[in-house]
PAVOVEX-52058 format. One record per residue (C-alpha): x, y, z. Coordinates in steps of 0.2 Angstrom, whole numbers, plus 2048, in hexadecimal, padded with zeros to 3 digits. Last residue first. Example, Ala and Ser with C-alpha at 12.3 -4.5 7.8 and 13.67 -1.06 7.14 Angstrom:
8447FB82483E7EA827
END
This chain:
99EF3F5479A3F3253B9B4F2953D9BBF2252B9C4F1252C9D3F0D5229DDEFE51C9EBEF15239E9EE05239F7ED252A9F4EBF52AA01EB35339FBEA052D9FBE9453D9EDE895369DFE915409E7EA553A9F5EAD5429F0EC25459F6ED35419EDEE153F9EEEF45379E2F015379E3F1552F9DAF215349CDF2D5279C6F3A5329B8F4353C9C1F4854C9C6F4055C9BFF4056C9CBF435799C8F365859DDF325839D9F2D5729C7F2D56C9BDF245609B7F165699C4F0A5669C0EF75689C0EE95739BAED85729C7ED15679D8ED75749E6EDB56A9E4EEE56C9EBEFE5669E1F0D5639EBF2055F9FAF1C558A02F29550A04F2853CA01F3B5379F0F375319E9F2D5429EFF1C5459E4F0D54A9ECEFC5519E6EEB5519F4EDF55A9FAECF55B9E7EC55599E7EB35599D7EA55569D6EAD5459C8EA253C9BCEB35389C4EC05419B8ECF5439BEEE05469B8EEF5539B6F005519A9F0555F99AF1255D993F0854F981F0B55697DF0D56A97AF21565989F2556F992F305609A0F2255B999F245499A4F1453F9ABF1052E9B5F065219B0EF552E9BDEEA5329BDED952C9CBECD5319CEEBB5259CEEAA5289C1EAA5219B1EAC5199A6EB4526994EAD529988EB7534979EAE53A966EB654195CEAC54A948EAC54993DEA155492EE96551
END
């Protein structure tokens, strides 16, 4: 016998999680989404609360870790946008927030 575990996503659709603790415990330390049926990714970008960038990536495997230019940054609410072109060509744009956890 063997055990395997299966995550299903209803898509196409991104799902970002509404919080993460980048504190080096191995757990949630990277902000990173999940596109279900999105075989393209423009951007995914975090801003702070006065709207600078401070993560910006197009790349699915990479995430932020909560710092900007190695600084750490502070407990706060940030603000996520992406853009993507879903399996049947379909541009999908989600915004929302995130809160970072120290």
């Amino acid at each position: 016998t063997d055990k395997i575990k299966i995550k299903a996503y209803k898509g196409p659709e991104f799902y970002v999680p509404n919080a993460f603790t980048p504190n080096g415990d191995g757990k949630n330390d990277i902000l990173r989404f999940t596109a279900a049926g999105m075989p393209e990714i423009f951007y995914f970008k975090v801003f702070n609360r006065y709207g600078q960038v401070v993560y910006s990536s197009k790349n699915i495997n990479e995430g932020w870790d909560g710092t900007v230019n190695g600084k750490p940054q502070s407990t706060d609410t940030y603000v996520w946008m992406i853009e993507g072109k879903d399996y049947t060509g379909k541009l999908i744009k989600r915004t929302g927030t995130v809160t970072l956890l120290r």
